[in-house]
N, C-alpha and C positions, 0 to 999 in steps of 0.2 A: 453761750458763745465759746466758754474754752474749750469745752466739749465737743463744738462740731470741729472748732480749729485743732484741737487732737487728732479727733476720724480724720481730717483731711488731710492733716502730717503724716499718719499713717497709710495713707492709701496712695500720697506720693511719693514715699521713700520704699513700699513695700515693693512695686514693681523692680527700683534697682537695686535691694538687697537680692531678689528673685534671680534675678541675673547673675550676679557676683557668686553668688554661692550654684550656681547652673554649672559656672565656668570651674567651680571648685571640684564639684562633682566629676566634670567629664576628664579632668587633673587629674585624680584621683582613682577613678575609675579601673585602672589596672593596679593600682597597689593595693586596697584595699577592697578585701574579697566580701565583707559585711555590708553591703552600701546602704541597706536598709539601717543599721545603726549612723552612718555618717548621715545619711535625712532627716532622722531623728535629731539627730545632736546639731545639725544646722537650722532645724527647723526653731530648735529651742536657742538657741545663737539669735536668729532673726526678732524672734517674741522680744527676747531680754536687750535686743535695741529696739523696738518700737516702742517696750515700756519705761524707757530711757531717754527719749527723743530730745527733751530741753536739755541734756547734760550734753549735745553734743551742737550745742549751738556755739558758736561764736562766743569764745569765752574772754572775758574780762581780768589780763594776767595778774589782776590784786585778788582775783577773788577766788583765797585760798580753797578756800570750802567746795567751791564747784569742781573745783581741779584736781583735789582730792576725792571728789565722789566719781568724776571722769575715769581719774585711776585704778581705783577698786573696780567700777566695772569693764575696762579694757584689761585687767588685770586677769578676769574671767575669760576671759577670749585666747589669753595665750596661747599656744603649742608644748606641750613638754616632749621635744625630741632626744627620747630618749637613746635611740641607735640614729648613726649617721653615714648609710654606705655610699653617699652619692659618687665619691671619687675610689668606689672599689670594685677593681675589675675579676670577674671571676667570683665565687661563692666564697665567703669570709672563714677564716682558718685562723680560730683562737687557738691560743696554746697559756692554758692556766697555771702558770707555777708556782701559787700561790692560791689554793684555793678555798680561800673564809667562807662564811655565811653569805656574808654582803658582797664579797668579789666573785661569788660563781652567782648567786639568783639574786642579785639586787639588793635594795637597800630604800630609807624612806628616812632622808633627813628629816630633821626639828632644829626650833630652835627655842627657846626660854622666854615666855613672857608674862611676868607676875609669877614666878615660881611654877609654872605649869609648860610643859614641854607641845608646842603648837606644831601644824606640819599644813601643807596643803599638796595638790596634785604636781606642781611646780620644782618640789622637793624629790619627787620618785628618780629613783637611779636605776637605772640598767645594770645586771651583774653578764660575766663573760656566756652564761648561758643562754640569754635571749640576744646578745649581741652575735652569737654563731647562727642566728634562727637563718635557717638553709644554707647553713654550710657544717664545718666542723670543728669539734671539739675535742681536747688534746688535754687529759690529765692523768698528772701519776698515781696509779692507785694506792703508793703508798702513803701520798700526801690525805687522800679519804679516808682510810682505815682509820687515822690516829683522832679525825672526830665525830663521834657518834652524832653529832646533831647534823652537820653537814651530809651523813652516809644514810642518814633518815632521809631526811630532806630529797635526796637526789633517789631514791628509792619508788617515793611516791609520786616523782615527777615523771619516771620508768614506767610507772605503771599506767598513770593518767594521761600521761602529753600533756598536760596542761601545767604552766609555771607560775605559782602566785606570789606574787611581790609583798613583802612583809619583813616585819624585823622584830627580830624576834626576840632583843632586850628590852623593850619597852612591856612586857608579860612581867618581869620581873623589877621593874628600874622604881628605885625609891618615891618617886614624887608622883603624881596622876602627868596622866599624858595625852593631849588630845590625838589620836591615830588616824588612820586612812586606808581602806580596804580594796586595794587596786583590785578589777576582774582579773580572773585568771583568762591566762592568753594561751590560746596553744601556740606550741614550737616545736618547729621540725629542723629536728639537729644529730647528727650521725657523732655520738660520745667515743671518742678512741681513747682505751686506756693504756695505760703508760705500766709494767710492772716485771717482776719476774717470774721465772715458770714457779715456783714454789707459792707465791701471792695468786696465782693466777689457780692453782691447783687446788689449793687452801681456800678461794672464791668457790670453788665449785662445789666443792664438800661442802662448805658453811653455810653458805647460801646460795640455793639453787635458784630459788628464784630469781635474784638479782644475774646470778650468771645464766639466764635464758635470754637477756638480752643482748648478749654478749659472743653471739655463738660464732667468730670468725675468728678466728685466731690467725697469727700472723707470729711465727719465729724470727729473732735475728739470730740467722748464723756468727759462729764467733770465726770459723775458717772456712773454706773455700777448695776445690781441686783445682790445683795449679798448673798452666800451661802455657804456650807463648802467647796465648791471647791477652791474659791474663796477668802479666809479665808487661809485655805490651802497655795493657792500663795502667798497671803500677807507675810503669817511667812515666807517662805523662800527666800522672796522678803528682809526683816529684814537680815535675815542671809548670804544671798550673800552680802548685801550693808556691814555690820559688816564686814566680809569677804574682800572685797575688799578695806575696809577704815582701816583695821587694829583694829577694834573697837572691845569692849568687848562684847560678843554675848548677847542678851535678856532672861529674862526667861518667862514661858507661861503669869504670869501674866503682865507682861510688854507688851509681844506683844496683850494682851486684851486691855491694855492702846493704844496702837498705833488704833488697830482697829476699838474702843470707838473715838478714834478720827477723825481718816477717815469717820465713818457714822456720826458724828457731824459737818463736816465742809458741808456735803449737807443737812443736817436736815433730816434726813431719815435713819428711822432704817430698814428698805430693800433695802435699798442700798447704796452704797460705794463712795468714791473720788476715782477718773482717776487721780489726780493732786499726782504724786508720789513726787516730787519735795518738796510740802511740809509737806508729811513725814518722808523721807531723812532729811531736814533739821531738826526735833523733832526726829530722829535717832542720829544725831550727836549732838544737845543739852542735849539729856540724858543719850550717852556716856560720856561724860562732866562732868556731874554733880556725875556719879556713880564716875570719876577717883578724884573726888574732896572726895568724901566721902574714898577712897581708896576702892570700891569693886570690886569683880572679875566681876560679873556678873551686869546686868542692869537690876534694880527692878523697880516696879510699880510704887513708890514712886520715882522714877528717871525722868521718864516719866510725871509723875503728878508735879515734883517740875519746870520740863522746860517749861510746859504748863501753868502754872504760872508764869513764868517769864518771858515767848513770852505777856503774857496779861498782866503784869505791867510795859512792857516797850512801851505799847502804848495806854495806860486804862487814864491817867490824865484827858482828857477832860469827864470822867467819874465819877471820884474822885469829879472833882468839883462839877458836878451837885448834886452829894449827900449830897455834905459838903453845896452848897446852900438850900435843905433839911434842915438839920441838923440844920442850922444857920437861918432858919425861912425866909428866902427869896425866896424859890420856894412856894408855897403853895400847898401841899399835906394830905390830911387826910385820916387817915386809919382805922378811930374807929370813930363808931356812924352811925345816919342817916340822909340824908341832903335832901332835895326840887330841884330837879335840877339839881342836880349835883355829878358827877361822874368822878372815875379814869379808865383814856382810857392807853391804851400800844403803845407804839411809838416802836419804832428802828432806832437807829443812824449810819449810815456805813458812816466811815471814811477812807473809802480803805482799809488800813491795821489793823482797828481793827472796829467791828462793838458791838453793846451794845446796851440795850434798857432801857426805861426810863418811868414814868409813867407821863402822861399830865392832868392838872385838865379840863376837860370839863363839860360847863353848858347853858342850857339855858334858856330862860324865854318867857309866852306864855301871851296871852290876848287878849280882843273882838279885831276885826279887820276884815280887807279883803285884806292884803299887802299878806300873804302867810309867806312861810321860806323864813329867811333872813341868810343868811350864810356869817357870818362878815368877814369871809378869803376870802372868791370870792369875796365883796365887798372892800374890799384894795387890792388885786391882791394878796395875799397871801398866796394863792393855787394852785395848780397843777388842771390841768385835770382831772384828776383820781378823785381826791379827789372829784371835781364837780360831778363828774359822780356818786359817791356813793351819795351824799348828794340828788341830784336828784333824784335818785332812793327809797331812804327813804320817799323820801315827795311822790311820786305816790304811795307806800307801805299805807304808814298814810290814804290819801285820799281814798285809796280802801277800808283801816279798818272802815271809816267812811262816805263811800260811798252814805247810805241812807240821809245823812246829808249836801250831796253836795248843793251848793259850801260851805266850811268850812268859818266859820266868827273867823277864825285867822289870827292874828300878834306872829309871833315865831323868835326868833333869836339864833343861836348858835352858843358857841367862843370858843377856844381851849385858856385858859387862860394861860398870861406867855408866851405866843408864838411868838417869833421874828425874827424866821428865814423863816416860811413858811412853808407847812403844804400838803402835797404829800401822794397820797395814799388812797383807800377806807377802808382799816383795821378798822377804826373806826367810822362805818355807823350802824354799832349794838350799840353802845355806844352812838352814838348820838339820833338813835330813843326810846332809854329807856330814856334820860334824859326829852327829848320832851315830851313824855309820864308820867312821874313822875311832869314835871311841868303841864300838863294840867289836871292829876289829883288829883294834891295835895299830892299823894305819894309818902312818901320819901326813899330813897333808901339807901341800904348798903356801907357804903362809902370803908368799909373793901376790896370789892371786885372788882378789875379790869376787864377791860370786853377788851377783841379784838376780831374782824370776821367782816367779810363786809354780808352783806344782799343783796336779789337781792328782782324782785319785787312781791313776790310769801310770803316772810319773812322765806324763806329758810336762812341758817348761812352758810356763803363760806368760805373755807378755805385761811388763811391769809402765809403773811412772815415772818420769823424770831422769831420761835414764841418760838423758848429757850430763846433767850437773852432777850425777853419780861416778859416770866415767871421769870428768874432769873436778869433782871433790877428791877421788882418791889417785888419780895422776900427780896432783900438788905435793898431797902426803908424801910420794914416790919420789917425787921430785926433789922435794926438801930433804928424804933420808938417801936416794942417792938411785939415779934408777941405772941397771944393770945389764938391761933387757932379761928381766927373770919376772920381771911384774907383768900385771896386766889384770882383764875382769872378763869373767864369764858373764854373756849376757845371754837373753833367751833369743834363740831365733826370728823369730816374729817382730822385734824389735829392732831391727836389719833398720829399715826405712828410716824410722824414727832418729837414726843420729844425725846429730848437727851440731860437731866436736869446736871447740875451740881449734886454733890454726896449730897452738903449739902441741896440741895432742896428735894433730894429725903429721905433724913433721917428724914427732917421738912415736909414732908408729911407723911411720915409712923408714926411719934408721931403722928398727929392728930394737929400740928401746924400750918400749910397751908394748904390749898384744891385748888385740881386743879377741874375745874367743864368743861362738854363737854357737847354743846349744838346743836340741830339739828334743831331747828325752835326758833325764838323771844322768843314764847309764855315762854318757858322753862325758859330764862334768866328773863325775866319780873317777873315771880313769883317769883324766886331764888332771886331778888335783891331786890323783893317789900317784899316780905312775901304774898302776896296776889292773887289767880287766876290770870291770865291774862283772860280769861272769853272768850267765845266760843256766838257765835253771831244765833237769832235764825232767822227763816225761814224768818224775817220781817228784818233785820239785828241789832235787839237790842242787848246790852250787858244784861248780868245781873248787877243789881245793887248794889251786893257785891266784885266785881272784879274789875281792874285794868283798862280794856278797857273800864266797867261800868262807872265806875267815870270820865274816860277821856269824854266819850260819854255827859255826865250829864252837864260838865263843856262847850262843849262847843255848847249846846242844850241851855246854859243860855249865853254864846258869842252871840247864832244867833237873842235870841229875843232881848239883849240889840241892838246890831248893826240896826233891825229893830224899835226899841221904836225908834231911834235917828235921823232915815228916817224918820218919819213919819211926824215931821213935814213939811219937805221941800216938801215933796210929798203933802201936805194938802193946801201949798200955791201957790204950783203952779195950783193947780185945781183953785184956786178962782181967780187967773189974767185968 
């Protein structure tokens, strides 16, 4: 009798399980693409309540035991939802800025019972990788690099598609652990990485494999060619961020303040900073300053007082060096004419404020056969670079005086004061005028600074940072007194590139600084001699009122001293 009253519990509840789950399927039916596993797994759903049928009768709320065994198998029937798009429109756009084990592929809690670590399907976590499945995903490669289990991990997922859920301290975790072996799921998810060209460069060498799936690349410009369209955006780029910060809006002459400053942070007046971030920030210091003054509007002089104030709050190591100026322990000169010696243009970048400075460079020359001796490459106190222009000068020199090979000089040149180390060819013009003013006895304009690198033709290339060089040694000028006798050679080419402070351009329009543009040596040699630099004739002589003349002269009496001084040795060894 219990046995037909079973068959015939199950043959009338099985019609509207039939149903239910009919209705479940044809639900389902567009999201899940398996539906032969969802039959399956409903079918086996159906089994495990007709094998259960008296637990789901009308229950009697004393009788713990039935209620508890009700539990445990409705507990079976759950959903673990572990992605939840319903309220997302458009393809989902994770962005991982934190990317663990468990927060990019998931995770599989436990918990403790009897000392032994339990888990069931209920527990699985979604990590942001299966949470992007069709759409996309945003991490920074430099957060992957630093864990080799997560760079594994996401490697074989690269190559598979397929993402398996596991955790991966329970391999190792002190006490036994009951675990759970989810299928792997495929996922379709377009991975953007986040890095720099050098990380991005350093992927491709190191691992080509992994950078094959990677083949789009995508630069962000840091500047832009500027033009009124462009200009155009910026203002309303000002007025939306005002706009959105609650900020009191600009006026034209302000937003020229901002602009002025966008094409001074690349050195280039045709074109702009991409870095809006720190215009925004000179946005919000100049709203500031105007709510400090009580004005409605944000004026020029708002703008101008927070760009002064971003630079005295990190200009000290600047300050000092002036004040060492000042106080007679740099040694710089800016008036008169010296032998040897000249003011070259540095620049100092200290991350977040960069400034330039003027360096005393000299050298000194005499009979010999040693060649340039360049005292920074001889204590290790140069760069590459730097070698490289210096080298460059001396096969420059040796060509000028080519007819006279091999040259019977000893030269040495030092960046005087110099204790940190010396980077860079900017000052390969500066060094071959000083060379040249020591081997001709010509002495040079101490007033005026010289920066450009030289290649080996005695073309002048354009250098870096060549505002804060013009306005590092304008101060100097300033502080010792300026005459209008000062000023700085710069290279040609670097015409575009200025973007002066206001007070340099008002002490250039009095006639109190000069800024001078040079497109070959020859130009700087006269400007700083007073003299020709002198044009060489068909036999390669100088003339002998010029600058090259005298050099030439000086060391045409190097070669026969050097020879008087051979000649005995050579006389004695004939007679053994």
């Amino acid at each position: 009798m219990n046995e037909s009253l079973s068959a015939l519990r199950r043959q009338v509840i099985r019609p509207l399980l039939d149903h239910e789950f009919q209705q479940i399927r044809s639900a389902l039916k567009k999201q899940i693409k398996d539906t032969i596993k969802l039959s399956v797994y409903l079918e086996k759903v159906a089994l495990d309540v007709l094998d259960n049928l008296a637990l789901f009768e009308t229950l009697d709320e004393e009788d713990e035991v039935r209620q508890e065994a009700l539990g445990l198998i409705l507990s079976r029937y759950r959903v673990n939802l572990v992605v939840d798009n319903e309220h997302l429109q458009g393809a989902p756009v994770i962005i991982e800025d934190n990317p663990l084990f468990r927060s990019l592929f998931g995770s599989i809690e436990y918990q403790s019972e009897n000392e032994v670590l339990v888990t069931d399907f209920s527990r699985i976590r979604a990590g942001s990788l299966y949470k992007a499945h069709g759409g996309f995903l945003l991490l920074h490669l430099r957060d992957l690099l630093v864990d080799e289990l997560v760079w594994e991990k996401l490697r074989r997922f690269l190559r598979s598609g397929m993402l398996q859920i596991e955790e991966p301290g329970t391999t190792f975790s002190a006490i036994a652990a009951v675990s759970l072996e989810p299928e792997a799921v495929a996922v379709e998810v377009k991975i953007i990485l986040i890095g720099s060209r050098d990380q991005y460069y350093q992927l491709q060498e190191e691992d080509p494999e992994f950078a094959r799936h990677f083949r789009t690349k995508v630069d962000f410009a840091e500047s832009f060619v500027a033009g009124v369209d462009t200009r155009h955006a910026f203002a309303i780029f000002v007025s939306h961020t005002c706009h959105n910060l609650g900020l009191p809006h600009f006026s034209a002459a302000a937003v020229a303040c901002l602009l002025e400053d966008a094409h001074r942070e690349v050195d280039d007046q045709s074109r702009q900073s991409a870095i809006f971030a720190r215009a925004e920030a000179l946005i919000l210091e100049s709203a500031a300053l105007c709510h400090v003054r009580s004005g409605r509007r944000v004026e020029a002089i708002d703008v101008d007082a927070a760009r002064l104030a971003r630079i005295q709050r990190h200009d000290y190591p600047d300050q000092r060096l002036q004040e060492s100026i000042q106080e007679g322990d740099l040694l710089i000169s800016v008036h008169g004419e010296q032998v040897g010696q000249l003011n070259a243009l540095t620049v100092i970048d200290l991350g977040d404020h960069r400034f330039g400075f003027p360096v005393r460079l000299s050298a000194r020359t005499f009979a010999g056969s040693d060649g340039l001796l360049n005292i920074e490459r001889e204590v290790e106190m140069s760069g590459p670079i730097h070698d490289k222009g210096v080298l460059i000068l001396q096969n420059y020199l040796a060509a000028l005086f080519s007819h006279l090979a091999p040259l019977a000089l000893n030269a040495s040149i030092v960046f005087e004061q110099e204790y940190n180390g010396v980077e860079g060819d900017s000052a390969s013009c500066a060094e071959l005028y000083v060379l040249l003013s020591s081997l001709s006895g010509i002495p040079l304009k101490q007033g005026i600074a010289v920066t450009g690198a030289v290649n080996q033709h005695g073309e002048v290339l354009p250098v870096g940072g060549i505002n804060e060089k013009i306005e590092g040694y304008f101060r100097v000028c300033e502080t010792m007194g300026l005459d209008g006798s000062q000023g700085v050679v710069i290279p040609s080419r670097n015409r575009r590139h200025l973007m002066l402070d206001h007070r340099v351009i008002e002490a250039v329009s009095q006639g109190l600084f000069k800024i001078y543009t040079v497109e070959h040596v020859s130009f700087g040699m006269a400007l700083l001699s007073g003299m020709p630099a002198g044009v060489a004739d068909e036999s390669g002589e100088y003339p002998p009122g010029t600058l090259l003349g005298r050099a030439q002269k000086t060391l045409q009496s190097d070669r026969r001293a050097c020879h008087a001084s051979e000649s005995p040795k050579h006389g004695r060894k004939n007679t053994r």
